[in-house]
VMD Tcl script that builds the backbone (N, CA, C; Angstrom):
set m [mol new atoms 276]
animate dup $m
set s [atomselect $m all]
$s set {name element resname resid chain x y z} {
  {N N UNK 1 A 81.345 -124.581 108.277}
  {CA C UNK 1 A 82.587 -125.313 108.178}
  {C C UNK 1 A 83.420 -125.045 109.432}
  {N N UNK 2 A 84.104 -126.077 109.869}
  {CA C UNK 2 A 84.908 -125.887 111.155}
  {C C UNK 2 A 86.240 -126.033 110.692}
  {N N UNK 3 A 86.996 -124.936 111.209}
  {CA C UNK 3 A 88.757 -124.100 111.128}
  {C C UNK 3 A 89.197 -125.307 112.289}
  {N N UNK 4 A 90.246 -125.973 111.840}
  {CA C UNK 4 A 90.996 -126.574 112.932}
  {C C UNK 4 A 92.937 -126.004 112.539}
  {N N UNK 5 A 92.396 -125.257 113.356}
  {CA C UNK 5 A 94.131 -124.679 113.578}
  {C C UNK 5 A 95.091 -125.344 113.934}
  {N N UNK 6 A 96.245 -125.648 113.350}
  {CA C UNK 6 A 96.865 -126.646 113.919}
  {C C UNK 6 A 96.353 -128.325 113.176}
  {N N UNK 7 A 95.562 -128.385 112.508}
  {CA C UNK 7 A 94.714 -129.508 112.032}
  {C C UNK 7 A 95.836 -130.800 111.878}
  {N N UNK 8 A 97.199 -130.557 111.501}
  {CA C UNK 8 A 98.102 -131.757 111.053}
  {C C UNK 8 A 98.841 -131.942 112.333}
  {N N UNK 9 A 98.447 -131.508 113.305}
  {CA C UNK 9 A 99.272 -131.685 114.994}
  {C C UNK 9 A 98.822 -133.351 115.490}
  {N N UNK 10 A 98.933 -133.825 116.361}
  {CA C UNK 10 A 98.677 -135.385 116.013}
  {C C UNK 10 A 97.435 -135.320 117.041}
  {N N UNK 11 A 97.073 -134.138 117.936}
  {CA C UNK 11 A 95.892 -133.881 118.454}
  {C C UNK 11 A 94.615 -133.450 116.872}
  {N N UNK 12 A 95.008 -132.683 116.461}
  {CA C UNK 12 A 94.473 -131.806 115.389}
  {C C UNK 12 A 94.045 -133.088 114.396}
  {N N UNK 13 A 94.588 -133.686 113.674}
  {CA C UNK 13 A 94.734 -134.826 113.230}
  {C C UNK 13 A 93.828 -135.707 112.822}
  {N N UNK 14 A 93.704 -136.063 114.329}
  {CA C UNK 14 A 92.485 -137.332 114.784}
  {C C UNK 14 A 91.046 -136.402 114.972}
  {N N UNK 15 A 91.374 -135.142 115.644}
  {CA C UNK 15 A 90.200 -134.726 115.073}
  {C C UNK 15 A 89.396 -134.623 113.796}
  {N N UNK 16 A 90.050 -134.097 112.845}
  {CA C UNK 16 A 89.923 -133.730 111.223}
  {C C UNK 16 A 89.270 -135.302 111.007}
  {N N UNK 17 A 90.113 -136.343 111.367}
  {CA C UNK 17 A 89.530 -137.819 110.934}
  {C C UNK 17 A 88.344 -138.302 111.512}
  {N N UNK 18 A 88.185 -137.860 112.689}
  {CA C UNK 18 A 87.112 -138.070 113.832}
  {C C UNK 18 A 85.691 -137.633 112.687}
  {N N UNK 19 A 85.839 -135.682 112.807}
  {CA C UNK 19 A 85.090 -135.187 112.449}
  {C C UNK 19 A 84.343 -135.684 110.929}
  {N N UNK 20 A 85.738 -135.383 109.424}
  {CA C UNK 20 A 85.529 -135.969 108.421}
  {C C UNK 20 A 84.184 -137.425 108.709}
  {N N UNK 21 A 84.670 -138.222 109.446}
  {CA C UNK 21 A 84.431 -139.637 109.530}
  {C C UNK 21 A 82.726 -139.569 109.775}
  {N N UNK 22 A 82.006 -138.240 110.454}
  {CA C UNK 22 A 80.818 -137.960 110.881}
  {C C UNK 22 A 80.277 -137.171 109.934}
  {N N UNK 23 A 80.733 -136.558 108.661}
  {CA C UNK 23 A 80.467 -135.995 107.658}
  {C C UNK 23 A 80.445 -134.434 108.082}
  {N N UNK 24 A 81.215 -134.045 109.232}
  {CA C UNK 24 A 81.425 -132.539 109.394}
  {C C UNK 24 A 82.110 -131.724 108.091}
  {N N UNK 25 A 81.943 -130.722 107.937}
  {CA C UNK 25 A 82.687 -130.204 106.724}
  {C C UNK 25 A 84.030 -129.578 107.756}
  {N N UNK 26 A 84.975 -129.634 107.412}
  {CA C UNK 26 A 86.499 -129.847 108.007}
  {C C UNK 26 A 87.456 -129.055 107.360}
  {N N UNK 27 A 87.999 -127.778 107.554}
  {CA C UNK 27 A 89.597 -127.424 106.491}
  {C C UNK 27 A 90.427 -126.786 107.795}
  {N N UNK 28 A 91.623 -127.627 107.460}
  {CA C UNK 28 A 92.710 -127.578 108.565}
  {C C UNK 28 A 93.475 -126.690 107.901}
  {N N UNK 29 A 94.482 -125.883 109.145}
  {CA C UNK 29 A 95.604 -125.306 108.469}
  {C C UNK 29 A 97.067 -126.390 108.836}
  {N N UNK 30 A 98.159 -125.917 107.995}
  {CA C UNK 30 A 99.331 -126.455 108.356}
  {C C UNK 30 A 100.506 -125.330 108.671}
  {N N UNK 31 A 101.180 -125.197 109.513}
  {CA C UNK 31 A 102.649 -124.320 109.172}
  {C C UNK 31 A 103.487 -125.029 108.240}
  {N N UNK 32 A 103.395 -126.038 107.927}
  {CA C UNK 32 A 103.864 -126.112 106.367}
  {C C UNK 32 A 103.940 -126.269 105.036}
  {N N UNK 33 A 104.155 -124.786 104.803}
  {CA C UNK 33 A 103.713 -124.481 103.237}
  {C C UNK 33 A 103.500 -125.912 102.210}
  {N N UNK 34 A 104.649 -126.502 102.032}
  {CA C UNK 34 A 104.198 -127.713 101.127}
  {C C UNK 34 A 103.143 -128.392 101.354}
  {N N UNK 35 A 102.737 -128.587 102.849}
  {CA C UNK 35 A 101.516 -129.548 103.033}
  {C C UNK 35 A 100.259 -128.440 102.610}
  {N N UNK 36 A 100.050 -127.700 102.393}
  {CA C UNK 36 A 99.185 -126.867 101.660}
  {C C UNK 36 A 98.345 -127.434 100.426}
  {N N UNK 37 A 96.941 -127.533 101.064}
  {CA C UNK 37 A 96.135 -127.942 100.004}
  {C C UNK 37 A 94.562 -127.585 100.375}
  {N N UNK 38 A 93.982 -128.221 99.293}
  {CA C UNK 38 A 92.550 -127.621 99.339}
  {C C UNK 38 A 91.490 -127.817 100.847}
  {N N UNK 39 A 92.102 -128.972 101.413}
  {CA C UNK 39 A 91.730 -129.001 102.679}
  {C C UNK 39 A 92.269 -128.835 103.724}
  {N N UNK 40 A 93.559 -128.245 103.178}
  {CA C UNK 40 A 94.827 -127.539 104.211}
  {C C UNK 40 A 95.164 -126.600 103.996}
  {N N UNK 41 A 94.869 -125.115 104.320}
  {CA C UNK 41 A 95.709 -123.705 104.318}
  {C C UNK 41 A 96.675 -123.419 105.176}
  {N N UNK 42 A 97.608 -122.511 104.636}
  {CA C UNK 42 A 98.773 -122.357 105.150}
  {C C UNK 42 A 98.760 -121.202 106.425}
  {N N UNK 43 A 98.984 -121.660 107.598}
  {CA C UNK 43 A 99.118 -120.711 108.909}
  {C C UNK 43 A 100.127 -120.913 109.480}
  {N N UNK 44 A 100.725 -120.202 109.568}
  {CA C UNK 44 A 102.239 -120.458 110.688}
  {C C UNK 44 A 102.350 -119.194 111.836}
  {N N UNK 45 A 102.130 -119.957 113.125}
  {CA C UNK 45 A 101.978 -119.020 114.023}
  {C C UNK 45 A 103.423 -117.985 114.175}
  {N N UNK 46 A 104.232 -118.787 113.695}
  {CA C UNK 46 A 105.841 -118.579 114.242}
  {C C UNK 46 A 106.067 -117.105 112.902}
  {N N UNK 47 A 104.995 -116.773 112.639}
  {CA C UNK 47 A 105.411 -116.076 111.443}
  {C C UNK 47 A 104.415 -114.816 111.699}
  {N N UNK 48 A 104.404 -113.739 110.889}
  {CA C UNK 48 A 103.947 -111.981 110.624}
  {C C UNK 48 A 102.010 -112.818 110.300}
  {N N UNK 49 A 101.115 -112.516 111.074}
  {CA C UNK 49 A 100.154 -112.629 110.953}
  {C C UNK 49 A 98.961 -111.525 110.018}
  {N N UNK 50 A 99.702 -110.743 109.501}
  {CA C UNK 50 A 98.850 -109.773 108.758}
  {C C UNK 50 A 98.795 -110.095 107.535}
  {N N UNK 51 A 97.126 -109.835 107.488}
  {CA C UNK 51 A 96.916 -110.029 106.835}
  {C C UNK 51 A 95.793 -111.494 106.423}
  {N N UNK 52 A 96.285 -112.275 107.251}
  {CA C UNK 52 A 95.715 -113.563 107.138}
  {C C UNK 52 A 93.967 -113.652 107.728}
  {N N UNK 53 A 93.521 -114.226 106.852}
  {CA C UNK 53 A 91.874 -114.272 107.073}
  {C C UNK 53 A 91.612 -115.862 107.037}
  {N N UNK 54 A 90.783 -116.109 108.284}
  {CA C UNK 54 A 90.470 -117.487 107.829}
  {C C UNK 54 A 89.667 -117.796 106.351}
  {N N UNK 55 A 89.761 -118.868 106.026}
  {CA C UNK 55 A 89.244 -119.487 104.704}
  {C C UNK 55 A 87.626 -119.310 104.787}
  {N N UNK 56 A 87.082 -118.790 103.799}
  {CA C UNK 56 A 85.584 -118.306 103.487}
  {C C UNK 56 A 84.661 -119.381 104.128}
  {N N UNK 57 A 83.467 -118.929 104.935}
  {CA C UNK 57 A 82.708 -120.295 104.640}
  {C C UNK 57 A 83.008 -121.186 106.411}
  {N N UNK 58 A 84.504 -120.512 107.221}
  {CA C UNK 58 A 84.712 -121.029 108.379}
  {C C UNK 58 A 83.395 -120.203 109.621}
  {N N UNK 59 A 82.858 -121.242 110.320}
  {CA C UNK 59 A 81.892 -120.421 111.175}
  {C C UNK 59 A 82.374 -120.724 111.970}
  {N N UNK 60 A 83.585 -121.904 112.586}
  {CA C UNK 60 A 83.655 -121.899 113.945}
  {C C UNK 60 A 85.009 -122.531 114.130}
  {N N UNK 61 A 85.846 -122.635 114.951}
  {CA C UNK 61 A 87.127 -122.459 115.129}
  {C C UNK 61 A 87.748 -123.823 116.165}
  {N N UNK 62 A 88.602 -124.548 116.177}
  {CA C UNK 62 A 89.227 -125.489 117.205}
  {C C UNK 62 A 91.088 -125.018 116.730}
  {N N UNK 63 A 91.307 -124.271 118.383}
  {CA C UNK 63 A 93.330 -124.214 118.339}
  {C C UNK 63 A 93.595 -125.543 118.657}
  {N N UNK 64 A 94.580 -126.319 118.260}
  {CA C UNK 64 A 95.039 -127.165 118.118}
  {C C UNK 64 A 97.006 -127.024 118.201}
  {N N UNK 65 A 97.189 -125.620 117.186}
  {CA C UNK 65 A 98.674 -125.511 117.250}
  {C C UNK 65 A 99.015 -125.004 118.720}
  {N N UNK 66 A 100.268 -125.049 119.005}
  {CA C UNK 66 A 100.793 -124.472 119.957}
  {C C UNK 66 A 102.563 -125.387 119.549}
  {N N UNK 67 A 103.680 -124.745 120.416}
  {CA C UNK 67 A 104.522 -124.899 121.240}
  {C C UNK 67 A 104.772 -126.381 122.708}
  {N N UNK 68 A 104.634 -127.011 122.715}
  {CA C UNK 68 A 104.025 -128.372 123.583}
  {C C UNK 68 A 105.253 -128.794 124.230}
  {N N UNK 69 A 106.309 -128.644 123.516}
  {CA C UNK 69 A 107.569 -129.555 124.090}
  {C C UNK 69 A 108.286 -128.143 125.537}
  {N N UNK 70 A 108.153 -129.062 126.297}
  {CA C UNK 70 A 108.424 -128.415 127.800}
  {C C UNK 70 A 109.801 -127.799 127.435}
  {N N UNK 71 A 110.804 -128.782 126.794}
  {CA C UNK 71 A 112.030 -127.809 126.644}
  {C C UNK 71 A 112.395 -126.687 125.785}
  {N N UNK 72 A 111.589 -126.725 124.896}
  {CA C UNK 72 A 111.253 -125.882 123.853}
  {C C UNK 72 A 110.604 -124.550 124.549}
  {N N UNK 73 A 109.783 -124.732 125.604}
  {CA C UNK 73 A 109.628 -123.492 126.203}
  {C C UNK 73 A 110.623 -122.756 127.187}
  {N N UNK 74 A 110.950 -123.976 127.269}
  {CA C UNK 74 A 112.124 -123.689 128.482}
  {C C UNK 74 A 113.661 -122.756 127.418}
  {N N UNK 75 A 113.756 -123.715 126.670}
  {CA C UNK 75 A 115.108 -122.863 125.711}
  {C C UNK 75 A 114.611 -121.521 125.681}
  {N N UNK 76 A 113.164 -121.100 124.898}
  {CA C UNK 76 A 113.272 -120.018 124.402}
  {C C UNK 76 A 111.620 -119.275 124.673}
  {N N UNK 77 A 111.392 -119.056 126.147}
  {CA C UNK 77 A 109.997 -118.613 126.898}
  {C C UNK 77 A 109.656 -117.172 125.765}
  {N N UNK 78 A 110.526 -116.622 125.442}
  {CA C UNK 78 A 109.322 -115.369 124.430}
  {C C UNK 78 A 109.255 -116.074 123.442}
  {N N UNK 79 A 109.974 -116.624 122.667}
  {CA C UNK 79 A 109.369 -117.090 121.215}
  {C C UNK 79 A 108.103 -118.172 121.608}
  {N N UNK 80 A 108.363 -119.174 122.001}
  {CA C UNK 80 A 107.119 -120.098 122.611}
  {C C UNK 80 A 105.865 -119.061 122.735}
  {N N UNK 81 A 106.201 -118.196 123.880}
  {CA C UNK 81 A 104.851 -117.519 124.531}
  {C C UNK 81 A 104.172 -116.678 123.137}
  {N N UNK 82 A 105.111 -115.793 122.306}
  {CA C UNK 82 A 104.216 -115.552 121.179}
  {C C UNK 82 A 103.576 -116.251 120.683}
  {N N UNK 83 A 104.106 -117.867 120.141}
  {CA C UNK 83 A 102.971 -118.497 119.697}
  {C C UNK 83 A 101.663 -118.786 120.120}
  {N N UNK 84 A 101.846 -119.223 121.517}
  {CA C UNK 84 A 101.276 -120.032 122.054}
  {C C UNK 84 A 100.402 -118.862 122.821}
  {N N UNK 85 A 100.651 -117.770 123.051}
  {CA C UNK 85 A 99.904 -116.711 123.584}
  {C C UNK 85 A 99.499 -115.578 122.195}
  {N N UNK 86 A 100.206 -115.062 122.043}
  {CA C UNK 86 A 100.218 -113.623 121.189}
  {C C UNK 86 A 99.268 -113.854 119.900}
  {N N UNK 87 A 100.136 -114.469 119.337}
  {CA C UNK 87 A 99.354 -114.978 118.056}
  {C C UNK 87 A 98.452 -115.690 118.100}
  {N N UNK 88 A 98.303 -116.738 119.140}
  {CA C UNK 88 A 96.969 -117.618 119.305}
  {C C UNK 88 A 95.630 -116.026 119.376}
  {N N UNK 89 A 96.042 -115.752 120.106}
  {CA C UNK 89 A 95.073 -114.416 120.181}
  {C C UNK 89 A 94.972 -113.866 119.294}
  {N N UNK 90 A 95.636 -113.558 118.575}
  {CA C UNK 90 A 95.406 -112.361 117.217}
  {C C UNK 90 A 94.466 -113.442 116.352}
  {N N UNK 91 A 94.201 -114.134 116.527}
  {CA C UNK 91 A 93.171 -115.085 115.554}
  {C C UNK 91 A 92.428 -115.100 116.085}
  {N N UNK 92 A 91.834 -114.589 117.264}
  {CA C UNK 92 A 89.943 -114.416 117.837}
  {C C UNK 92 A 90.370 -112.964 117.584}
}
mol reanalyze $m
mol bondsrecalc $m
mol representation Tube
mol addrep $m
C-alpha cells in the first residue's frame, strides 16, 4: 500500500485519483481531523509527532504536505522550516 502524505493537498490529490484510477491500493493522510477516514488518517505536521506510526500494511511513502505559500515562509521561517524540514524528516 502506498502512504501519500499530504494526500488532500491539490498535488496529493490528483495523485490518490491518478493512482486509485490504476487500481494502486492508496491511504492518504489529512491535517484535518474531521476529514479523517478509512482512506484518510490523521497527520498534522504543524503538531507533536510522537508517537505516530504510519497505517499497517504502508510499504512505501509519497511527501506531498509541506508549507508552499512563499509568504507564509516569509512571515514565519522557523515554523514553516519545522514543517517542511524537521518533521518531514522525523517520518523517514
Amino acid at each position: 500500500m502506498w502512504l501519500l502524505v499530504g494526500g488532500d493537498s491539490e498535488i496529493g490529490a490528483e495523485t490518490a485519483a491518478y493512482m486509485r484510477a490504476r487500481q494502486f491500493e492508496v491511504i492518504s493522510t489529512t491535517r484535518r481531523s474531521k476529514s479523517a477516514a478509512a482512506d484518510a488518517v490523521h497527520l498534522d505536521l504543524g503538531a507533536d509527532l510522537e508517537g505516530w506510526e504510519p497505517p499497517p500494511g504502508a510499504k512505501a511513502a509519497c511527501i506531498f504536505a509541506a508549507v508552499a505559500r512563499l509568504a507564509a515562509c516569509a512571515a514565519d521561517p522557523a515554523a514553516t522550516a519545522r514543517i517542511n524540514v524537521t518533521q518531514t524528516l522525523a517520518l523517514v
